[in-house]
ZAMARGU-4260 file (C-alpha; in steps of 0.2 Angstrom, whole numbers, plus 5000, padded with zeros to 4 digits):
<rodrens>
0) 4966/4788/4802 | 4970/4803/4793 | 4953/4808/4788 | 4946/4806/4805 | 4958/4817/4812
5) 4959/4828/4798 | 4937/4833/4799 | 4930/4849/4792 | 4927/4855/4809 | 4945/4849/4817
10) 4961/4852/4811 | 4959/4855/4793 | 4945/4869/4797 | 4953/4878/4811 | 4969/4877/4801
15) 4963/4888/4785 | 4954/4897/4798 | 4973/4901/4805 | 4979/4902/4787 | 4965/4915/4780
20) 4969/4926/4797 | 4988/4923/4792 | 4984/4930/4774 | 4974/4948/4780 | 4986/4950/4795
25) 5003/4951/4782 | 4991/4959/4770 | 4987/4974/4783 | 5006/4973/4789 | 5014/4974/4769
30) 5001/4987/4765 | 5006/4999/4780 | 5025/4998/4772 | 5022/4999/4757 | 5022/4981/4752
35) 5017/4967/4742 | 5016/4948/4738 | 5010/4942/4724 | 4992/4932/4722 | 5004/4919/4715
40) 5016/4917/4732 | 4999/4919/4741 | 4991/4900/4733 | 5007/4894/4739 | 5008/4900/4754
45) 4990/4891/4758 | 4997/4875/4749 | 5011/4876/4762 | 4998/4880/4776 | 4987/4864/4772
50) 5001/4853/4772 | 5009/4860/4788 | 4993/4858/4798 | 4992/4841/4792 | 5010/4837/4798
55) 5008/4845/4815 | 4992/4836/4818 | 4998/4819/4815 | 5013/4824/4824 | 5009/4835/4839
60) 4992/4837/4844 | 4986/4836/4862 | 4976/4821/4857 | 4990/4812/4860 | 4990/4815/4878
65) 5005/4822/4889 | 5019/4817/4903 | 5026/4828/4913 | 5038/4818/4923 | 5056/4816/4916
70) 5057/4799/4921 | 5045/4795/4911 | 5047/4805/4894 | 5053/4793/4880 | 5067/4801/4870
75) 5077/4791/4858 | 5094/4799/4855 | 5101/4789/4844 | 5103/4798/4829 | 5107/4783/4818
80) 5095/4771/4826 | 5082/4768/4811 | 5097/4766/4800 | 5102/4753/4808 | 5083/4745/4811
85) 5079/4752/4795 | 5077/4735/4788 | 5065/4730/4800 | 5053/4744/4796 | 5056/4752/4780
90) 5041/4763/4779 | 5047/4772/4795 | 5063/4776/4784 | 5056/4781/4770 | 5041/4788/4777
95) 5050/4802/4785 | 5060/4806/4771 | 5044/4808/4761 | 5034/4818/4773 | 5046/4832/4773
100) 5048/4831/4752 | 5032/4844/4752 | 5042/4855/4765 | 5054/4858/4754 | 5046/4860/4738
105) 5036/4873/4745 | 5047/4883/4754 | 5057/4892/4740 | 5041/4894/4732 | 5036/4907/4746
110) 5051/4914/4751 | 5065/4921/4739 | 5077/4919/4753 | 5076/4900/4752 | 5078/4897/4735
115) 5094/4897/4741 | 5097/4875/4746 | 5107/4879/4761 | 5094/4889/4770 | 5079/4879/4764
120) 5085/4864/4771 | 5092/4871/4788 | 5074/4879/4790 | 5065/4861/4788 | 5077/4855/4800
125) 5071/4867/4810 | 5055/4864/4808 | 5058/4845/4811 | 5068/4847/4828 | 5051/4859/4833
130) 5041/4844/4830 | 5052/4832/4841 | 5055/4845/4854 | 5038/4845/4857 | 5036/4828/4856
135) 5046/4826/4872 | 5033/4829/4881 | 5017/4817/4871 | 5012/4801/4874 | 5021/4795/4858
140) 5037/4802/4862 | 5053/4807/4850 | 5067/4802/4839 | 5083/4812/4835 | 5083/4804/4819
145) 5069/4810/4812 | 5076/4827/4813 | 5090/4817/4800 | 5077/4809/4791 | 5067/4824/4788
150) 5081/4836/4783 | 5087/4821/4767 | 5067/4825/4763 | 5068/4844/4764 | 5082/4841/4752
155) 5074/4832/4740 | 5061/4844/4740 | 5071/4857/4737 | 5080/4851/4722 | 5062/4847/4713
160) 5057/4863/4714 | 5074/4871/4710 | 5071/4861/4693 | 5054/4867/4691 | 5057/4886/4695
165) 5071/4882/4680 | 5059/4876/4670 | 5047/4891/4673 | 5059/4904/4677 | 5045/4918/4677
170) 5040/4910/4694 | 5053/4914/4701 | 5052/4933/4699 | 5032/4932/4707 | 5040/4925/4723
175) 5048/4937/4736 | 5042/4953/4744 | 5042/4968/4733 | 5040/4987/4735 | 5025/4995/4728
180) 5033/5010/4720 | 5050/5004/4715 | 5047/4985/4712 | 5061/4980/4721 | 5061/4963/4730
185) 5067/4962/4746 | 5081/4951/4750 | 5073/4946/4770 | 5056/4939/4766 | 5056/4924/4780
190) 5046/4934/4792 | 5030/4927/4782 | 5034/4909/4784 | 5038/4911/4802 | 5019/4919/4806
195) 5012/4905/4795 | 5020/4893/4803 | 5015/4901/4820 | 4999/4903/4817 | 4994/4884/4810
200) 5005/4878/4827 | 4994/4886/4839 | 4977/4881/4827 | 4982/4864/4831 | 4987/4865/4845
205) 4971/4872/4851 | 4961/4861/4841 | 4972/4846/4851 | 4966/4852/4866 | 4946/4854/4861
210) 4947/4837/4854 | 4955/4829/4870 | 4942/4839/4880 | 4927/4831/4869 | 4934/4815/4871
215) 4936/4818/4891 | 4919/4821/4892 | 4912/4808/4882 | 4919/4794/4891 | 4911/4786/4908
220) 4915/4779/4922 | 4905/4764/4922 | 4902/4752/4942 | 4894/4739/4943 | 4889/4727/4958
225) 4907/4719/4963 | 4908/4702/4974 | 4922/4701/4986 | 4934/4710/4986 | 4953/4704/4981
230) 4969/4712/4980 | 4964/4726/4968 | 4950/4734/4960 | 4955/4722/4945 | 4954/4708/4952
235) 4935/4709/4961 | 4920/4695/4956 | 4908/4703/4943 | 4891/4694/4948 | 4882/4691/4932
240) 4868/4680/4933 | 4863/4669/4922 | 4848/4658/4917 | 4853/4642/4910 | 4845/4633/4893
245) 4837/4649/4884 | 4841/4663/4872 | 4829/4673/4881 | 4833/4683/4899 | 4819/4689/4910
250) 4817/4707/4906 | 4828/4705/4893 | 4825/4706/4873 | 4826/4690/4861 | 4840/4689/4851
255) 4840/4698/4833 | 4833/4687/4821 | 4847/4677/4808 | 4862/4677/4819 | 4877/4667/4812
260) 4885/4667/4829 | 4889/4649/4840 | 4887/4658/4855 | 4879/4675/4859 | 4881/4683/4877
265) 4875/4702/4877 | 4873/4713/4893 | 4871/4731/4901 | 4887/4732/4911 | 4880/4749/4919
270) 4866/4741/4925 | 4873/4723/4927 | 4858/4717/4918 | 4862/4702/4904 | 4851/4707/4890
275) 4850/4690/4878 | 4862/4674/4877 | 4863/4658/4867 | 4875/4643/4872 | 4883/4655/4883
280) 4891/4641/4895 | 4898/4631/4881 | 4918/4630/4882 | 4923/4635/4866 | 4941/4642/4860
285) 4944/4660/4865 | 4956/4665/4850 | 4963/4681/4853 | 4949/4687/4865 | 4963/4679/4877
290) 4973/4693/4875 | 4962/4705/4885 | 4965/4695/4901 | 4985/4695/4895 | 4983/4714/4894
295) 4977/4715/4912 | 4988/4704/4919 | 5004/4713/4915 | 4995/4729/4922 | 4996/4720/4937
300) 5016/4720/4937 | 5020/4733/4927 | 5019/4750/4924 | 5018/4755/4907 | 5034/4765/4905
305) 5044/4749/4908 | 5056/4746/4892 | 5055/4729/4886 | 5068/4720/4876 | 5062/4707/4868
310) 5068/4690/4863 | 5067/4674/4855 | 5050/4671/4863 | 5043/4679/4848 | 5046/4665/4837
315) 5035/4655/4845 | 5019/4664/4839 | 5013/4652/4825 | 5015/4652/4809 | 4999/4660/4805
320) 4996/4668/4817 | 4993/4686/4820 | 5009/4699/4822 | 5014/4717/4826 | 5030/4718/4819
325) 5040/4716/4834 | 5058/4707/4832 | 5070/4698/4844 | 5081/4714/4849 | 5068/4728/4848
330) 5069/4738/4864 | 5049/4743/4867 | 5039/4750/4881 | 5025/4739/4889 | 5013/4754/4884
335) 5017/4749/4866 | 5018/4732/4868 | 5001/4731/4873 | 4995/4743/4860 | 5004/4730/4848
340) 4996/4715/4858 | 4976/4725/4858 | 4975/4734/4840 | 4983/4722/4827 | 4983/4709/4839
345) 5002/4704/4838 | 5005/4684/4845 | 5022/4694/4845 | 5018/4706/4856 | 5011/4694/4870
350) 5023/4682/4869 | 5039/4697/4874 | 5026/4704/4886 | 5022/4687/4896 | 5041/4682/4894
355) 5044/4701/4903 | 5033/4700/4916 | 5035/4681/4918 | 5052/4684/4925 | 5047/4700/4936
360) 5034/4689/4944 | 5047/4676/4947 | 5061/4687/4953 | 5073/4680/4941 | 5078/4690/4923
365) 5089/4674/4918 | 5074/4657/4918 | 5070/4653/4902 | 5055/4658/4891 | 5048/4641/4894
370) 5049/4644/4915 | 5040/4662/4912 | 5027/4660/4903 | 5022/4645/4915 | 5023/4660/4929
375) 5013/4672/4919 | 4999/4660/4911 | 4996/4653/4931 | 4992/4673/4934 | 4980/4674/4919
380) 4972/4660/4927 | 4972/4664/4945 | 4967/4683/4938 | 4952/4676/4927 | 4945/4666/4943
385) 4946/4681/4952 | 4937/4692/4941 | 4923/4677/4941 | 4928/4669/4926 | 4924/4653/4933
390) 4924/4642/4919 | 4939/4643/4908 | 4957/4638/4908 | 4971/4647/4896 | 4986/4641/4892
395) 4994/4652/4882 | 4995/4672/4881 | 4991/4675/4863 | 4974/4661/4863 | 4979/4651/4849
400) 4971/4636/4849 | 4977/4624/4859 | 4973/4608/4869 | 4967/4614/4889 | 4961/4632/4883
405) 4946/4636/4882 | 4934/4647/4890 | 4915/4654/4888 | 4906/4669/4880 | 4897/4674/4897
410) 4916/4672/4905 | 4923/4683/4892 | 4910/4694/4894 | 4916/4696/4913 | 4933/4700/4907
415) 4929/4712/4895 | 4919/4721/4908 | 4931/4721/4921 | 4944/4725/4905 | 4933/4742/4902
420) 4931/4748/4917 | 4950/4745/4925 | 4955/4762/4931 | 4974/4756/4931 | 4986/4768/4922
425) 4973/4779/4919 | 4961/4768/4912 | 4975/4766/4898 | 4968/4748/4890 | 4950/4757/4885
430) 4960/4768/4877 | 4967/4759/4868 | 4956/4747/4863 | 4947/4763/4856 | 4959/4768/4845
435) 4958/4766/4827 | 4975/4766/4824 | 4992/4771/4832 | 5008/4776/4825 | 5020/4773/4840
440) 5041/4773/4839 | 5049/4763/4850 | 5065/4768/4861 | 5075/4760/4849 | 5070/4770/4834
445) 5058/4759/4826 | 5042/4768/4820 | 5028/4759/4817 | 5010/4761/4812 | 4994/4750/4819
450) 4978/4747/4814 | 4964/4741/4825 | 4958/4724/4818 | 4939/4728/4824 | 4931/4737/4811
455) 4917/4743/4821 | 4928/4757/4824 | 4934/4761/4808 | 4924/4773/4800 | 4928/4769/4783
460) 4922/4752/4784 | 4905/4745/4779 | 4903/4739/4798 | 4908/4756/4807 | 4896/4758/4821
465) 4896/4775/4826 | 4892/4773/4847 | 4905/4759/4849 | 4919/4761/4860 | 4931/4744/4856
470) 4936/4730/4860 | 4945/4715/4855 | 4943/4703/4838 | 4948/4685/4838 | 4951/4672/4825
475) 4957/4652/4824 | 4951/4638/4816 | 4944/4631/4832 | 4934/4648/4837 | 4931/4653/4819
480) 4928/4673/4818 | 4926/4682/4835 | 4921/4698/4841 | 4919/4707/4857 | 4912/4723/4858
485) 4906/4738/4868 | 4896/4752/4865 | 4888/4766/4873 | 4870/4769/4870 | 4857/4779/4880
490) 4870/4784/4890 | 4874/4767/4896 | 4890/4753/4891 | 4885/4736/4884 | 4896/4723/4879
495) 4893/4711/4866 | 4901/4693/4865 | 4899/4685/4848 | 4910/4668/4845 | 4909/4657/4830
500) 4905/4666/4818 | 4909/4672/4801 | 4921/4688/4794 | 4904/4697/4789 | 4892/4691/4803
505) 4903/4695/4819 | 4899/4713/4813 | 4883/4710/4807 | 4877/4702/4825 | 4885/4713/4835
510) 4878/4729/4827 | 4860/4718/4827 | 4862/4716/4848 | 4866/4736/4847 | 4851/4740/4838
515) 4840/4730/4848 | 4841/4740/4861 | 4846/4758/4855
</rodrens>
């Protein structure tokens, strides 16, 4: 994730940008009092730059998307929270710890003030509660203790480079402010770190917000003929009409040649034109595909902002299947439940979110898992017939195999089409879905980081493919390797179904469908 945030032209480049102006503007402001730094204090200061602008970026940036409304901001106060979940999520512990060490080694290499420990640390703890502060108000929300975390780093930064400045004592001497005349260091000198760290703030910040602007307008809102009409939005037919016993649709393209895929159902939601198709009605097992109708179907119930806690309904994710790293006991919103249920596909995350949702829909917070996901399963059934799904029957939230579920590629296409194009919360699940990853820190103080299983969207994989947009992977033994796509090309949002196939080829075949008609 880092070095796709991180480009030439974002973050990194507007911060040097910020650190270079930093440089000639205390440069011009020294030189009109008669002061210096040295060239050496100067590499240090653009070590420190770099590294702060990549800790605000990862940290702050507008990318991440604003509240405004109180009810809704997601503050964890507990200052002792990830010690006592620490265990659960060990990088989150040390992780915060670490990403502050750099703080504090560079700090009393550029000001002479903070080689004192005291004031070094108390100004990374400054820093620290910056970051959180602002993080009150971002998508991703804040933690008081990582203000305690990130202070025990700035520590151990501090004491590493008290022992190199003893170990190369004439360092020492080059860092400070100094008179050019007399040589005299001056004992204030932390008006330069203050300016720096100004400075690489607003670059990021300002970057944030051009990012989020390009992202604004690259997405589309995509209609599409609509049957009757339901409830909500999310719950009308999709009519897409199929020709039975070919791979071949009028006005269409054939399919690419030496696809591995079982079952191939390719089409131009803009348009509502099916493109190409091969044993498109076959029930077959929906794996983890199943988890897009899950995602829709708490949307229906809940609003994302909901805290969940989650319970022993976790354990019944199988043994091999696919987790998020969510335990009986975690408190989690239903925002980053679902990102846990879409990008690494936690079982775990569908099971506390049907459980959840199974007991809203029945009025009662006390029947037993059992009881609610038989509430919430009838939903995804009831929601998938609604949507036009016509011809498949799931049974449990996660799609693991299991006897009674099943479903078929032109049905899951329906679903993801009315999956991309649901306007609820914002159109929240296609943004998710087109993440590549997430950190996210639940309100009990657990910090966890999530990477998309579909690789289409990982631009350091072999199979990135550079105009897709998501959408959900699946894999069991029953369904082999899945894959459901969706891409934008020539201005126009496809989704491509490929069940059955193998790790490589549900890439491969996708990207093939993509290239046939790019």
């Amino acid at each position: 994730m880092l070095g796709y945030i991180l480009d030439a032209t974002g973050y990194l480049g507007y911060g040097m940008v910020a650190i270079v102006a930093f440089l000639l503007l205390l440069d011009g402001i020294l030189f009109c009092k008669g002061r210096r730094i040295s060239w050496l204090e100067r590499i240090f200061f653009v070590l420190f730059g770099v590294y702060l602008t990549v800790i605000l970026a990862v940290t702050v940036s507008p990318i991440y998307g604003f509240y405004t409304k109180l009810n809704e901001l997601e503050i964890n106060l507990n200052a002792f929270a990830v010690f006592v979940h620490g265990h659960l999520n060990p990088m989150n512990l040390f992780g915060n710890i670490a990403m502050f060490i750099p703080i504090g080694f560079f700090l009393p290499l550029i000001s002479r003030k903070m080689q004192h420990g005291i004031r070094a640390i108390l100004v990374g703890g400054i820093i620290s509660t910056l970051i959180e502060f602002l993080q009150i108000f971002l998508r991703r929300g804040t933690d008081i203790d990582d203000v305690i975390l990130n202070t025990m780093g700035t520590a151990i930064g501090y004491s590493i480079a008290s022992v190199f400045l003893h170990i190369f004592p004439s360092m020492r001497k080059m860092i400070g402010i100094e008179e050019i005349k007399t040589g005299r260091k001056l004992r204030r000198d932390l008006f330069p770190t203050v300016l720096l760290t100004t400075m690489v703030l607003a670059s990021v910040i300002i970057t944030g917000f051009e990012k989020r602007r390009q992202y604004a307008s690259d997405g589309m809102e995509y209609t599409f003929e609509q049957g009757e009409s339901k409830e909500t939005e999310d719950t009308s037919k999709h009519n897409f009409s199929v020709s039975k016993g070919g791979n071949k649709k009028e006005e269409g393209v054939e399919l690419p040649k030496n696809m591995l895929a079982k079952n191939v159902f390719f089409f131009n939601v803009t348009k509502n034109k099916v493109v190409s198709f091969y044993r498109e009605e076959d029930k077959i097992a929906p794996a983890s595909t199943t988890k897009m109708l899950t995602a829709m179907t708490v949307l229906d119930y809940c609003n994302t902002q909901e805290i969940v806690t989650v319970g022993d309904e976790v354990s019944l994710v199988p043994a091999n299947g696919s987790r998020a790293g969510i335990y009986t006991g975690n408190q989690v919103t239903v925002e980053q439940l679902l990102e846990g249920l879409l990008l690494p596909s936690g079982g775990d995350a569908a099971y506390a979110l049907a459980t959840h949702v199974g007991r809203k829909i029945l009025g009662d917070t006390f029947v037993s898992v059992e009881t609610a996901m038989e509430a919430f399963v009838s939903k995804m059934n009831e929601k998938a017939k609604n949507l036009g799904a016509m011809n498949s029957h799931f049974t449990t939230p996660d799609g693991y195999d299991e006897e009674g579920q099943y479903s078929t590629a032109s049905d899951l296409g329906i679903i993801a089409a009315a999956f991309l194009t649901s306007t609820k919360e914002n159109g929240i699940l296609k943004t998710i879905v087109g993440k590549e990853s997430s950190r996210v820190c639940f309100p009990d103080g657990t910090d966890l980081t999530w990477e998309n299983t579909n690789l289409l969207l990982v631009p350091s994989s072999e199979y990135y493919y550079d105009k897709a947009i998501g959408l959900k992977t699946g894999s069991t033994e029953n369904a082999g390797k899945c894959l459901i796509s969706a891409a934008i090309i020539h201005d126009d949002l496809y989704i491509a179904v490929v069940m059955g196939d193998t790790e490589e080829g549900r890439y491969l075949d996708s990207i093939a469908l993509y290239k046939s008609v790019e």
